[in-house]
TORFI-881849 format. One line per 2 residues: number of its first residue (from 1); their letters; for each residue x, y, z of C-alpha. Coordinates in Angstrom, 3 decimals, padded with zeros to 6 digits, always signed. Layout:
NUM = A = X/Y/Z  ...
! end
This chain:
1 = XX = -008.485/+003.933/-007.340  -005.484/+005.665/-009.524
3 = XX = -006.805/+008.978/-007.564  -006.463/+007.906/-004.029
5 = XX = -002.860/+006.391/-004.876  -001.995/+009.582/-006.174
7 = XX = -003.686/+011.549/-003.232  -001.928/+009.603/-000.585
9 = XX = +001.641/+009.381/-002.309  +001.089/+013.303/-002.593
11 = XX = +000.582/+013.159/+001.303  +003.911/+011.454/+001.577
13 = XX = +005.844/+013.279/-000.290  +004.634/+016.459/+001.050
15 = XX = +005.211/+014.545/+004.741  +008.746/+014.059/+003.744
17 = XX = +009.613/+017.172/+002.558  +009.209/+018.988/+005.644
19 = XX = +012.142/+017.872/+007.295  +014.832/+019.965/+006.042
21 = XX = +017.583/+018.326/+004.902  +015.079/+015.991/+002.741
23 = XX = +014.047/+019.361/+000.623  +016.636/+018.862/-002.361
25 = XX = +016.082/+014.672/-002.638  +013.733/+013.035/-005.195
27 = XX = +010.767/+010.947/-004.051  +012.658/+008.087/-004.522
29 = XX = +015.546/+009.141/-002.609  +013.466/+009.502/+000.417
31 = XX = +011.468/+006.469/+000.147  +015.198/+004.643/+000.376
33 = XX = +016.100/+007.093/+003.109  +012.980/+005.940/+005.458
35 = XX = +013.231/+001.893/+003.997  +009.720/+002.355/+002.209
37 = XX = +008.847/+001.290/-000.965  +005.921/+002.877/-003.306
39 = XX = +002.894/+001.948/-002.667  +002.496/-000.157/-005.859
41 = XX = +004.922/-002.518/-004.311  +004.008/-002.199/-000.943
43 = XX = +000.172/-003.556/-002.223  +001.842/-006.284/-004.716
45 = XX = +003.535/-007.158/-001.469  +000.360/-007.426/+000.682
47 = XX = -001.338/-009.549/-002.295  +001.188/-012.439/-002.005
49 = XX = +001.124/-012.327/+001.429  -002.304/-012.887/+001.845
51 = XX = -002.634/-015.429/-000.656  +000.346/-017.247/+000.727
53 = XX = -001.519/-017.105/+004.346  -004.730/-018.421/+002.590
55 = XX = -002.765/-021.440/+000.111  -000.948/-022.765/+003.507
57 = XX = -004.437/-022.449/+005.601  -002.930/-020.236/+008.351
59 = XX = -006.472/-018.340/+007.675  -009.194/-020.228/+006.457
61 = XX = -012.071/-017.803/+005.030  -015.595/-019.580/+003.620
63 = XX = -015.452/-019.905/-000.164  -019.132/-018.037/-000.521
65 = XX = -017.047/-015.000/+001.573  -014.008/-015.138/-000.673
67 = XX = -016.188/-013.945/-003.785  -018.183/-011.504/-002.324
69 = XX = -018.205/-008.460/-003.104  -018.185/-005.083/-000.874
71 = XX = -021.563/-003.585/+000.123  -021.735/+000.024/-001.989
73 = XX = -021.170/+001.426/+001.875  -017.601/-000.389/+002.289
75 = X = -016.289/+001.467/-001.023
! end
């Protein structure tokens, strides 16, 4: 998991830095300069989201669902 973070903040960054006048800033700096956030956050974010959206019942998923885990084929 720690891999593909770092694999698709790498594709960011690299995204980022091709328009010129972005060259000299730090990653952070451009994150603020597009509004994004890392992707930490941005997944922290999701989290309570969904959680909220399940506690208040706007989606109701089946309770043997909720603990199931991912056929070897989804990973």
């Amino acid at each position: 998991m720690q891999k593909d973070k770092d694999v698709l903040e790498k594709v960011q960054r690299r995204a980022t830095r091709m328009i010129r006048d972005f060259r000299t800033l730090t990653n952070e700096e451009i994150l603020e300069k597009f509004g994004l956030s890392k992707l930490d956050k941005r997944r922290r974010r999701r989290d309570i989201i969904e959680v909220y959206i399940l506690m208040t019942n706007k989606e109701v998923i089946p309770f043997s669902r909720f603990l199931q885990l991912p056929n070897r084929s989804e990973l």
